[in-house]
Backbone as a chain_set.jsonl record, in Angstrom:
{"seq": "XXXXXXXXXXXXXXXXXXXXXXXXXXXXXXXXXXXXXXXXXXXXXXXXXXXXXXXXXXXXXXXXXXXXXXXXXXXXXXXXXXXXXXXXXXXXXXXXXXXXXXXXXX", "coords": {"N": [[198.135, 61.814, -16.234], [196.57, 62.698, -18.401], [198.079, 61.071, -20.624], [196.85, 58.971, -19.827], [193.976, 59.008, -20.156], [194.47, 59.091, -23.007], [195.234, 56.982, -23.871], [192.793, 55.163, -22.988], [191.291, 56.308, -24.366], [191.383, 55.601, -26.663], [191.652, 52.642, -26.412], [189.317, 52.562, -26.05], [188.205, 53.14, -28.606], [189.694, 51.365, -30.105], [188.003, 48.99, -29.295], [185.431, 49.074, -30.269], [185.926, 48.706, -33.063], [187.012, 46.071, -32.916], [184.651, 44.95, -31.961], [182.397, 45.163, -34.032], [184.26, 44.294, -36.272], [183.585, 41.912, -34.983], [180.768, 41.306, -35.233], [180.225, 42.144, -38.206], [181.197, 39.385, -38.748], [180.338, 37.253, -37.611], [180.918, 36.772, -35.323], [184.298, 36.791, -32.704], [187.614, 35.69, -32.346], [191.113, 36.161, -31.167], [194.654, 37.159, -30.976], [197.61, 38.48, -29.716], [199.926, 40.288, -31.171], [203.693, 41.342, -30.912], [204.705, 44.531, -31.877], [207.115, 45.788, -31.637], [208.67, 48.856, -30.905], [206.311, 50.079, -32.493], [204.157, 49.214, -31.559], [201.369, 46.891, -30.744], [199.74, 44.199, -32.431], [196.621, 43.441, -32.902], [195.081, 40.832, -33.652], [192.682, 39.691, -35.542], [190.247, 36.741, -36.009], [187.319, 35.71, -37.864], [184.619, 34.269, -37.188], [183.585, 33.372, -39.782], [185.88, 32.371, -41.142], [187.253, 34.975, -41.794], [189.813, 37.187, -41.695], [191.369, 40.029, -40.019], [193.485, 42.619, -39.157], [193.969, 45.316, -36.647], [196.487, 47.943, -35.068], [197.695, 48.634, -31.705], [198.939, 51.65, -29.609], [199.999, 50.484, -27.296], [200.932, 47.471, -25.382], [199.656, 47.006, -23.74], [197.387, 49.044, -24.291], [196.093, 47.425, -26.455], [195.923, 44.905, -24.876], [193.833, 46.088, -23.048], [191.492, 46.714, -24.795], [190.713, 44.599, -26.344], [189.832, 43.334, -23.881], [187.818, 44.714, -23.149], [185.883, 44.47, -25.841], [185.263, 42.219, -25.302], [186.77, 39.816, -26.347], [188.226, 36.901, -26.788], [190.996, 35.965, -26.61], [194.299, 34.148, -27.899], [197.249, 32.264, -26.827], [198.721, 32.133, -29.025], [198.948, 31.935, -32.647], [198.733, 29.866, -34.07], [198.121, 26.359, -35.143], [194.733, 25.268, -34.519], [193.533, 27.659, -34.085], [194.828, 29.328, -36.017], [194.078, 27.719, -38.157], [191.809, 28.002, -39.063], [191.494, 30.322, -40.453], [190.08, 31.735, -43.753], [191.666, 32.333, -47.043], [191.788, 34.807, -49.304], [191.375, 35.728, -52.845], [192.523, 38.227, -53.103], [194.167, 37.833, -51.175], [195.746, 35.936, -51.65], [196.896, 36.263, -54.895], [198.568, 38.908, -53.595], [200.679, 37.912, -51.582], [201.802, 35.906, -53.497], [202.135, 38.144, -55.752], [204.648, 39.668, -53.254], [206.301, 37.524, -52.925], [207.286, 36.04, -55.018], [206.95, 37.424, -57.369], [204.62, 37.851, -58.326], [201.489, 38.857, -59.994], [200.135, 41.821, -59.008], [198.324, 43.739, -57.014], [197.85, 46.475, -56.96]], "CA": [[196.687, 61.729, -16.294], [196.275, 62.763, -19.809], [198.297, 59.891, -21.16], [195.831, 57.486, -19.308], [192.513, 59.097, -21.005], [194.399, 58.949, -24.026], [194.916, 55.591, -23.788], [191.569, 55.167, -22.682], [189.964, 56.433, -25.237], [192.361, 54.759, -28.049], [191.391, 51.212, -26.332], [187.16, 52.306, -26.655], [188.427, 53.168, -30.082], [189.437, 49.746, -30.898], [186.899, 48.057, -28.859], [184.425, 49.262, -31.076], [186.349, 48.415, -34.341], [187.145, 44.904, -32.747], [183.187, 44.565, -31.806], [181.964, 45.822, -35.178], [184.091, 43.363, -37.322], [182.77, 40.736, -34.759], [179.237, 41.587, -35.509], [180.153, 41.301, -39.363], [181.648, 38.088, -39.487], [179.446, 36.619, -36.893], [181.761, 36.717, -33.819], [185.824, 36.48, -33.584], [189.028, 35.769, -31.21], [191.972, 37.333, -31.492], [195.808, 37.351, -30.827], [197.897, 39.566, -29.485], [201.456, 40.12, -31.465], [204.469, 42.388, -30.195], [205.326, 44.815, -32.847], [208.13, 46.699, -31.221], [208.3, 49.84, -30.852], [205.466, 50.422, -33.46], [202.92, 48.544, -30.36], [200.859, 45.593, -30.761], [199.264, 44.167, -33.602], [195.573, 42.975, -32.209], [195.356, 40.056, -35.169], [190.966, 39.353, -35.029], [189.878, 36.1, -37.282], [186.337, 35.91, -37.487], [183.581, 33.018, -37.094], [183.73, 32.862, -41.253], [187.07, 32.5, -41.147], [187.372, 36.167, -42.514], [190.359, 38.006, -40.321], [191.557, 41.529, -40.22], [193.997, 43.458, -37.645], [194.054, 46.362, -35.79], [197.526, 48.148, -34.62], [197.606, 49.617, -30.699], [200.085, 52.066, -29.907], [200.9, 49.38, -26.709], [199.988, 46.08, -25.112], [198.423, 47.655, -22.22], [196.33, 49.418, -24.653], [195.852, 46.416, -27.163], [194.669, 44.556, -24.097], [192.252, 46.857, -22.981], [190.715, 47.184, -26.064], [190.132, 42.903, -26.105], [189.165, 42.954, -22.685], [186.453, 45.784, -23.568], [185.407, 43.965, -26.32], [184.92, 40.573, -25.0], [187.228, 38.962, -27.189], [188.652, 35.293, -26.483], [192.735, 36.187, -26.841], [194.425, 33.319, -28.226], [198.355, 32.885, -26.853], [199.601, 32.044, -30.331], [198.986, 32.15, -34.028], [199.087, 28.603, -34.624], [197.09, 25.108, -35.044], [193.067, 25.227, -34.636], [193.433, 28.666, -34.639], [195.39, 30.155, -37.231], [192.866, 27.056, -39.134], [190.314, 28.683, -39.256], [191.6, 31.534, -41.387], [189.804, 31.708, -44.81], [192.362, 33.411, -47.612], [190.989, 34.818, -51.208], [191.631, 35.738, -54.144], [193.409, 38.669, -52.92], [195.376, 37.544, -50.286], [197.044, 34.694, -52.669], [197.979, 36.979, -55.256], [199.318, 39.738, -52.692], [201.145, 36.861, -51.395], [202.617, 35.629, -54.738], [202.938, 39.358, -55.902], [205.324, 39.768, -52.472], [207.321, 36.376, -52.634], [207.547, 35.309, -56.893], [206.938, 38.261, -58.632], [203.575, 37.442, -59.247], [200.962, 39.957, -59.919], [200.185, 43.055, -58.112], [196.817, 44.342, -56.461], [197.827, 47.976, -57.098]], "C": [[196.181, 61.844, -17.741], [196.796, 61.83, -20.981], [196.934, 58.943, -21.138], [194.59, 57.933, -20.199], [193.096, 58.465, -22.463], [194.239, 57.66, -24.675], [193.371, 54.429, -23.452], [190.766, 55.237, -23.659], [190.362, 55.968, -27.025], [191.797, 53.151, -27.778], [189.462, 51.239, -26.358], [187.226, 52.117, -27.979], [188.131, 51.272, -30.687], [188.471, 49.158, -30.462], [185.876, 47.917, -29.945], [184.498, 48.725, -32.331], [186.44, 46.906, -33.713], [185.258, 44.727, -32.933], [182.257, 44.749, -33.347], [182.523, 44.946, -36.334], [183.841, 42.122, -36.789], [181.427, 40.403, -35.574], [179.085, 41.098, -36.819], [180.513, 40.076, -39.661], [181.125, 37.019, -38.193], [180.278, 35.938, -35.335], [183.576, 36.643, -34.235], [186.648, 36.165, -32.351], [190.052, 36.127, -32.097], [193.638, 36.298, -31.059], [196.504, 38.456, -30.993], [199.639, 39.799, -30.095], [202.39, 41.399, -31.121], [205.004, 42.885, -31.592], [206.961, 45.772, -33.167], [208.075, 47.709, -30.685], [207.076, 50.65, -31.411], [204.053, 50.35, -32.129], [202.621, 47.174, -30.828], [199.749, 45.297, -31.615], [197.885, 43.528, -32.898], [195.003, 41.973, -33.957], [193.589, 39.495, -34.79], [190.918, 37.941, -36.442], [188.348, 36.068, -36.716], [185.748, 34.373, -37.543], [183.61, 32.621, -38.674], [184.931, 32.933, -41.689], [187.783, 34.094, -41.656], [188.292, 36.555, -40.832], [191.05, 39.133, -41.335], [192.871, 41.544, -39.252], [193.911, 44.94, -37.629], [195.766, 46.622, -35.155], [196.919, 48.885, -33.49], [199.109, 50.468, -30.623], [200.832, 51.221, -28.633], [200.276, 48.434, -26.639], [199.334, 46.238, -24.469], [197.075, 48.275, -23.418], [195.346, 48.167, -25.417], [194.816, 45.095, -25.882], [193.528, 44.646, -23.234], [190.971, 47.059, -23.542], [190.142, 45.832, -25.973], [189.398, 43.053, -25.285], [187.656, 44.343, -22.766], [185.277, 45.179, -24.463], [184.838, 42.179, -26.154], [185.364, 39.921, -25.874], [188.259, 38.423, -26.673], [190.241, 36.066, -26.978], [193.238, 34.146, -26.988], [196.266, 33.52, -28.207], [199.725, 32.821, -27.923], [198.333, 32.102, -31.428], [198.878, 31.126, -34.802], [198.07, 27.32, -34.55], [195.822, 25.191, -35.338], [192.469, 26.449, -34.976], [193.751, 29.451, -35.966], [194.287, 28.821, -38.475], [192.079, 27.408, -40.028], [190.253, 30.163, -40.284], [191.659, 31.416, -42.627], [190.921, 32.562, -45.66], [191.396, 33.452, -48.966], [191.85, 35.212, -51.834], [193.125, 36.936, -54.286], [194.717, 38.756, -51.723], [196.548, 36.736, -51.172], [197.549, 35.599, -53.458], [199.213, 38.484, -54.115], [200.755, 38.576, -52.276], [202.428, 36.727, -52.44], [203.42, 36.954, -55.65], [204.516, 40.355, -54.996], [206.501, 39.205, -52.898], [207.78, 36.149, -54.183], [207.474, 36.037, -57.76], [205.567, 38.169, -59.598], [202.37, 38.748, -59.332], [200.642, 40.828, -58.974], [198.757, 43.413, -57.931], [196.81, 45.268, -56.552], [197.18, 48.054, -58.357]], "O": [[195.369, 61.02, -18.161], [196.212, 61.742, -22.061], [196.268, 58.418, -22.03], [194.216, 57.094, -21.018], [192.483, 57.576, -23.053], [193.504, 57.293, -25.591], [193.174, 53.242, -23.709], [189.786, 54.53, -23.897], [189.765, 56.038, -28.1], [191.524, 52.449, -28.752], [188.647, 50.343, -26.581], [186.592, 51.253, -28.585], [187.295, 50.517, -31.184], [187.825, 48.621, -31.361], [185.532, 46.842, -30.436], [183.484, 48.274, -32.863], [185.523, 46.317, -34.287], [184.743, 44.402, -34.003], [181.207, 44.108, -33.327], [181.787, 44.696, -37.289], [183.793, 41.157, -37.551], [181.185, 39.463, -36.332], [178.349, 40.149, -37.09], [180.216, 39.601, -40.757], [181.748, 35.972, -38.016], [180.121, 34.934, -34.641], [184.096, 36.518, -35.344], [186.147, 36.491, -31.275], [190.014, 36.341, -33.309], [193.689, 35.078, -30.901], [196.361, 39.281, -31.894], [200.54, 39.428, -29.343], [201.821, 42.488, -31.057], [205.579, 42.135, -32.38], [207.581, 46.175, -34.15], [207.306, 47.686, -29.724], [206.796, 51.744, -30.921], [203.232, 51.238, -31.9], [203.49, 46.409, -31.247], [198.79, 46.067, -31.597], [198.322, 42.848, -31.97], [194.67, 42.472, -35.032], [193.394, 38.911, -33.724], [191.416, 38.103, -37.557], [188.056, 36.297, -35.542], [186.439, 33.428, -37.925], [183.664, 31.405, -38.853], [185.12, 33.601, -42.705], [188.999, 34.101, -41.846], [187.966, 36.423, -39.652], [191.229, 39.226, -42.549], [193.217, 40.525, -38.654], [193.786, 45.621, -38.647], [196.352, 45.608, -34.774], [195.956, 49.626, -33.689], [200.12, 50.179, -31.263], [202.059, 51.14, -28.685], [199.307, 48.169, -27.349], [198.251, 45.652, -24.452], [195.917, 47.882, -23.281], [194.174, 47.956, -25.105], [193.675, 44.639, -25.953], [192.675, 43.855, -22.833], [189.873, 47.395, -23.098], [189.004, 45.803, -25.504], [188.201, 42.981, -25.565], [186.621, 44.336, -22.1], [184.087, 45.242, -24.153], [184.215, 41.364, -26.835], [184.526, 39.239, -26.462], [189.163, 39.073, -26.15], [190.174, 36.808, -27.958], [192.711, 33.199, -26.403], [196.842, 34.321, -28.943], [200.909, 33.15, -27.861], [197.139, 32.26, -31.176], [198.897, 31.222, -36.03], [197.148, 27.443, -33.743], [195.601, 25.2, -36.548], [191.485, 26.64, -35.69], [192.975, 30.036, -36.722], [193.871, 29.249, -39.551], [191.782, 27.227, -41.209], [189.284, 30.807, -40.686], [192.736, 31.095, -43.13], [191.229, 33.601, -45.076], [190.638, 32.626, -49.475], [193.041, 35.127, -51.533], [194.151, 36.853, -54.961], [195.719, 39.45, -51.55], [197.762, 36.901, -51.288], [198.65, 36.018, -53.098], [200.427, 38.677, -54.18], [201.797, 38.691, -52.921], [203.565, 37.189, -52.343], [204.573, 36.994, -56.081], [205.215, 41.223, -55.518], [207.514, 39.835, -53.202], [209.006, 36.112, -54.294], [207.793, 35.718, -58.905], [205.378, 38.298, -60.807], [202.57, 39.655, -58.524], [200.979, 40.444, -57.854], [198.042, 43.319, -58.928], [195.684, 45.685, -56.281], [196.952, 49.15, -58.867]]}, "num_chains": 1, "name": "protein.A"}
C-alpha cells in the first residue's frame, strides 16, 4: 500500500513537471524509453521544438505520469517526431565536446 501512494505521488510529481514544460513551450508529446534498471526516461519535445526529459523510477509510473498529464506518447523516437526537435548552441557543442574533443560547457 505504501509503495502504491508512493508511486502515486511520484507520477503527480511528474505530471506537473510534464504539464508545466507543456505550458512553456506551448504544448508537447512525449516518448517513453526503457532505461533499465535506472526506470524510464519520459523524453517531452515541445510545440517549439524545445525538448527536455524527465526520469521515472518505472514504466508503470512513467505512464501514469503521461496519462495524468494528457500527453500524446509517441511509440518511437524517430521520423516526424524526433523532427521536430530544435538543437542550440549548447546542445552542438555538448555534442562535439562528447564525440571530437570539442569544447566543454563546464
Amino acid at each position: 500500500m505504501a509503495d502504491t501512494k508512493h508511486a502515486d505521488r511520484k507520477a503527480a510529481r511528474l505530471a506537473r513537471e510534464i504539464g508545466a514544460f507543456a505550458k512553456k513551450h506551448g504544448g508537447a508529446e512525449g516518448q517513453l524509453a526503457y532505461l533499465g534498471q535506472t526506470g524510464t526516461r519520459i523524453v517531452l519535445v515541445g510545440s517549439d521544438g524545445t525538448w527536455g526529459d524527465l526520469v521515472a523510477p518505472t514504466h508503470a509510473v512513467a505512464e501514469a505520469a503521461a496519462g495524468k498529464a494528457g500527453l500524446t506518447l509517441h511509440e518511437s523516437f524517430d521520423g516526424e517526431f524526433a523532427a521536430r526537435v530544435r538543437t542550440g548552441p549548447y546542445e552542438w557543442t555538448r555534442m562535439a565536446g562528447i564525440q571530437i574533443g570539442g569544447p566543454s560547457n563546464g
